[in-house]
Structures are given as C-alpha cells and as structure tokens.
C-alpha positions in Angstrom: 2.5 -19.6 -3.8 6.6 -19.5 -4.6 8.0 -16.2 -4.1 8.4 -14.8 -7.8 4.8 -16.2 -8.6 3.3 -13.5 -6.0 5.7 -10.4 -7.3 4.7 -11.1 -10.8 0.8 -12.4 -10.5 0.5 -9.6 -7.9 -1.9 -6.8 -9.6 -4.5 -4.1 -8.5 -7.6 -5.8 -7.8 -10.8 -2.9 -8.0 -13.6 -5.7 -7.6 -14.7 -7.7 -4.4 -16.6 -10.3 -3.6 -18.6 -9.6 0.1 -16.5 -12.6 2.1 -14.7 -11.5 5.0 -11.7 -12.5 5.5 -10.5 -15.0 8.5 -8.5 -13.5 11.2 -5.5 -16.2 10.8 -5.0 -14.9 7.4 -5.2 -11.4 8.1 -2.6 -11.9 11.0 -0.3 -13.5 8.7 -0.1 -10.4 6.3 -0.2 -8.0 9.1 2.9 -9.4 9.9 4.1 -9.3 6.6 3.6 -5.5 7.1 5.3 -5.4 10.6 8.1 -7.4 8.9 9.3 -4.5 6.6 12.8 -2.7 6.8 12.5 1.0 8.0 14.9 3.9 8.1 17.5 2.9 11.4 14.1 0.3 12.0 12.2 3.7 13.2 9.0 2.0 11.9 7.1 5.2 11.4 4.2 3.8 10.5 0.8 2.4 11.6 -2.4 0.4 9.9 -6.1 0.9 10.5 -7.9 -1.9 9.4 -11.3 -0.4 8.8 -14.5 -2.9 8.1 -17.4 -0.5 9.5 -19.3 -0.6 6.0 -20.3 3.6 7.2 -16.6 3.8 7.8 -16.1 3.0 4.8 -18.7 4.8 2.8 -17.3 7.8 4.4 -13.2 7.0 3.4 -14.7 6.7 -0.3 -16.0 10.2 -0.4 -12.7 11.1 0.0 -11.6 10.2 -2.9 -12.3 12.2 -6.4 -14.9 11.6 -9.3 -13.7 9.6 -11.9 -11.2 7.2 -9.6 -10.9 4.2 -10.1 -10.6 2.6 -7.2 -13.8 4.5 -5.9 -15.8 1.2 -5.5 -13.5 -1.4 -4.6 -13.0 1.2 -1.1 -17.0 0.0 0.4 -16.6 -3.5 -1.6 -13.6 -4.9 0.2 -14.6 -6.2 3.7 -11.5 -4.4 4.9 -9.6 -1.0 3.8 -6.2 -0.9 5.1 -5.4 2.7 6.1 -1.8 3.2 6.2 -0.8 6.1 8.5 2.9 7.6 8.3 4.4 9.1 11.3 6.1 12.2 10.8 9.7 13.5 11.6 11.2 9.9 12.7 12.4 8.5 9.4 15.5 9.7 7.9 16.1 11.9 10.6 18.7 11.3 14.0 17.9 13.7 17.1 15.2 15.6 15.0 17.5 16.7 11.9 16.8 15.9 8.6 19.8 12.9 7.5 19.1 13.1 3.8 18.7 16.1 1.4 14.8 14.5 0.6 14.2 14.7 3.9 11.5 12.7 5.8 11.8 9.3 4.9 8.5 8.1 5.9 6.5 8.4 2.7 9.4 5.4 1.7 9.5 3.6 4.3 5.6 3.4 4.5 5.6 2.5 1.0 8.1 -0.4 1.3 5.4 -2.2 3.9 2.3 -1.4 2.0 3.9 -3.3 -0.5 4.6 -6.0 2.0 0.8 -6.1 2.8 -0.2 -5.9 -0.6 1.7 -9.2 -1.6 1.4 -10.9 1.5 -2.5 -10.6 0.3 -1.2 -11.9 -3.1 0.3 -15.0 -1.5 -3.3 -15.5 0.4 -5.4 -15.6 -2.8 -6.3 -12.1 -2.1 -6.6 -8.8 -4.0 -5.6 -5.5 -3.5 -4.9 -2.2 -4.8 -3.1 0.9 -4.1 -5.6 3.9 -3.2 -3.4 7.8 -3.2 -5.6 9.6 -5.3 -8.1 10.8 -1.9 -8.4 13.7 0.1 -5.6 12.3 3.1 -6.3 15.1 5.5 -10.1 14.8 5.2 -9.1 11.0 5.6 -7.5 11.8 8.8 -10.0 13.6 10.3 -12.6 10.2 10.0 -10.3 8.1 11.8 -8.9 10.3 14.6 -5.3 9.9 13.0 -3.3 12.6 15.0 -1.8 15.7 13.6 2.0 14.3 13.7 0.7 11.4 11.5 -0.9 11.5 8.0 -2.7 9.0 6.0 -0.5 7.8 2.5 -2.4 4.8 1.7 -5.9 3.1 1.5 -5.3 -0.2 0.4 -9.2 -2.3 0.1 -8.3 -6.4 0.8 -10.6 -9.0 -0.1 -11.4 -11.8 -2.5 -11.3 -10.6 -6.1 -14.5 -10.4 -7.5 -12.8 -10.1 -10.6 -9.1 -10.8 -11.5 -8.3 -8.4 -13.9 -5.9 -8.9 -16.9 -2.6 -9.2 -16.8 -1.3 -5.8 -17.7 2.5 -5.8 -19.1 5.4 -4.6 -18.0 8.3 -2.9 -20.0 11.1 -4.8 -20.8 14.5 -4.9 -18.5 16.3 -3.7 -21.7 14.4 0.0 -21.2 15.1 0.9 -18.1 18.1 -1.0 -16.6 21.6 -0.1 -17.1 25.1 -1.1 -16.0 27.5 1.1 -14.1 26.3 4.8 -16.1 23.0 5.7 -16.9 22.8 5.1 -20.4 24.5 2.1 -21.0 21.8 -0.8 -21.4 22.5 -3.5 -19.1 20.3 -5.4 -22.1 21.3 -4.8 -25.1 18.9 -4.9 -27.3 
C-alpha cells in the first residue's frame, strides 16, 4: 500500500477474526517499531507480544466496564504491550532536559504508531488501548518497576473494518507563523 493510503485508511480496528498472523509479517512491523526516532535515539521502550489466550483474558480485566476496546484485547491473536522505560528520554546524566520532563510517554507513542501502521500497510487492524489499569498490567507480565505499560495495542485481521470516521479540516486547526492566523483561509 503507497504511503499516504496507510496514514489515511489507517483506523481503530475493535473486531478480529481468529487467524494468526505469519511470523514474516509480524517481523516486518516489529521493525517498523524498532525503526522509530527516540529522544538522543535512547529507545526507552520495549514490546511484549502476548498470544497466551489466558494471558490475554487476564490484560482485558484490566481494563474498565464500558471500554470499547474490551473485546478486540482476547480477539486479536496478538496484544502488543508497549512498555516505556523510565528516566532515559529527555534526560542527559539523569537530569530532566525539558520543562515536561520524561520524554518517554512521546517517544513510546511515536513507535506505537509506527507498529500501528506498519499493521495498516499489512492488511491488518489495530487499535490504541490506554483506558486499563497499567500497573495491574504490569504486574501480569513481570514488567519491572523502572518500566510501565502505556499501550496495549490488539493486531489481527479485521473482522470488521469499521467506517471511515472524518477528520476536521486543515483550515481549523493549522496556522501560519502565530496562532490564530489560519494557514487556510476559509
């Protein structure tokens, strides 16, 4: 798929159909992960690809009543779990380097992302899981206590492809040079 097909027909995908995925596929968009730009390249993060069908019954209690991704966690044949390492991005010999602080909630976001339409270029489906219980999270998969789960992202085969949902237009929220000043006018 071209480049600007996948960032546009990329969308969050709560419904999968039971067929794993092959291995050569899932090394490709591992690598798509690996491939993101970090904070000074500090890479502060890691993936736990998690297929155990228990495992997974156990990541979805984590997450609350009512969400809506609460499913798609024990359909998927494989829940990314994206672990962020703490104190290493946006900091230089253990100080804070930016008045937000630890970068790694960023950074770990920029190659979730990666993942996510990496997947989209494979035909797959994803979607974004942060509404769950991350410490309780941690505690199922061993993460350590300098490390903290900020993602569950379930991969699979759509079951469904849901409807395109629409974006706002450039003209609302992009300006030129001063906030304020449409970079679109309308």
């Amino acid at each position: 798929m071209e480049f600007y097909e996948v960032v546009r027909g990329r969308q969050s995908v709560r419904s999968f159909k039971p067929d794993p995925v092959p291995e050569d596929v899932l090394g490709r968009i591992l690598e798509a992960f690996r491939a993101a730009p970090s904070w000074a390249n500090t890479q502060a993060w890691e993936l736990i690809m998690v297929s155990d069908a228990g495992l997974k019954k156990s990541l979805q209690s984590t997450l609350p009543a009512g969400n809506p991704a609460t499913a798609a966690v024990v359909e998927a044949p494989v829940v990314a779990v994206v672990v962020g390492i703490a104190g290493r991005s946006g900091s230089y010999k253990g100080k804070a380097m930016t008045a937000r602080g630890d970068w790694m909630l960023f950074d770990a976001g920029i190659a979730a992302e990666h993942l996510a339409l990496a997947a989209a270029a494979e035909g797959l489906g994803t979607v974004h899981v942060a509404m769950f219980d991350f410490v309780k999270a941690g505690e199922l998969l061993g993460v350590p206590g300098d490390r903290s789960v900020v993602d569950l992202i379930p991969l699979g085969y759509p079951a469904r492809v849901p409807k395109r949902v629409e974006r706002k237009p450039l003209s609302e929220f992009v300006f030129r040079d001063r906030h304020g000043d449409r970079y679109f006018p309308n």
